[in-house]
N, C-alpha and C positions, 0 to 999 in steps of 0.2 A: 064222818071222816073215815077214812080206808088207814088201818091200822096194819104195819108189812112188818113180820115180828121172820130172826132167821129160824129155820124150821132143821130139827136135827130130829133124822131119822131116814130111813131109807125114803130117799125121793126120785124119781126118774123120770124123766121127761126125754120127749122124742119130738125135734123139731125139724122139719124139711129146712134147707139152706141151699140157695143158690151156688155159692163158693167159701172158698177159704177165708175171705174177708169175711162174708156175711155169717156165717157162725161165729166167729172170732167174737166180731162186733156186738151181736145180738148176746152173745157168752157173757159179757164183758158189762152188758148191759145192764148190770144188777144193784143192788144195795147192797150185799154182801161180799161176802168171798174167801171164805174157809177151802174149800176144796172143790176140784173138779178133777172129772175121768177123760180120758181122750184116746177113745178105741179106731186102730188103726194098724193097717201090716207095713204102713207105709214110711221107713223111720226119720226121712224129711220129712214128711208133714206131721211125725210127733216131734222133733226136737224144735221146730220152729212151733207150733202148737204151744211147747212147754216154754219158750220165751214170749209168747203175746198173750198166755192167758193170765189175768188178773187176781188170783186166787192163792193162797199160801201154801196151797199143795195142790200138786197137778200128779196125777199118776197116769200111767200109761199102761194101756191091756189089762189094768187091776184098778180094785179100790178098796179103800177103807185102811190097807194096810199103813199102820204108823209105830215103825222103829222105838224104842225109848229116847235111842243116840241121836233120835234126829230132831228137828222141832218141829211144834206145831201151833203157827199161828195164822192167823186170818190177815187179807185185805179188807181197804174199805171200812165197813162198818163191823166185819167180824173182828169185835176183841182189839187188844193193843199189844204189840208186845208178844214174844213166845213163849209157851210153858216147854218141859222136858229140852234136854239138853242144856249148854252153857250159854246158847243166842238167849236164853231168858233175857242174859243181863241185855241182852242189846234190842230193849226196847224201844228204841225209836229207830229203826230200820227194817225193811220192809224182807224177807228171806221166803225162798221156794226151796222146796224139795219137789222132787222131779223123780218117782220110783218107775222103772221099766221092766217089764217082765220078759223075757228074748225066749223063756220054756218054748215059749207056743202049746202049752200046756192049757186046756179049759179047767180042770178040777186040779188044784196047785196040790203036793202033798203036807202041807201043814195045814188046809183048812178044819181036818178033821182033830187036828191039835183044838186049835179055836171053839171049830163048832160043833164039834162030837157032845151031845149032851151026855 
């Protein structure tokens, strides 16, 4: 039997797609759904992006980043429920956060807050 456990750690995958649909779908297509990125200069195809895709955090031009004030909960089979922020209490409804970064900046000035060892 094929055991599909969610995998938390830097993952990246690069998939060819036809169109906007066919990403979407294939995206969408998962067991999980914690979070996803959706790199784009294009800001229709990220605001309609950040309303089709299935996942509890959708960022845009960035990832990883998670606010305290915001929540962070999963679709699907990631988790029930939000932790951080007051949606905790509002466990049985499903919430996105949607982060956008407009810098146009590749190297942000806080990462070196973060990841300066």
């Amino acid at each position: 039997a094929i055991v599909k456990e969610e995998i938390f750690g830097p993952v990246f995958t690069i998939l060819k797609f036809r169109d906007y649909d066919d990403v979407i779908r294939r995206s969408n297509d998962v067991t999980y759904g914690l979070g996803s990125s959706v790199w784009t200069s294009d800001i229709t195809t990220a605001m309609r992006a950040t309303r089709d895709l299935r996942f509890g955090t959708v960022w845009v031009n960035e990832h990883v980043v998670v606010p305290s004030e915001m929540p962070w909960a999963g679709y699907k089979q990631s988790g029930h429920g939000a932790s951080l922020s007051p949606y905790s209490l509002e466990e049985f409804t499903y919430i996105k956060h949607v982060y956008f970064d407009i810098t146009g900046k590749v190297r942000k000035d806080w990462y070196d807050q973060i990841f300066k060892g």
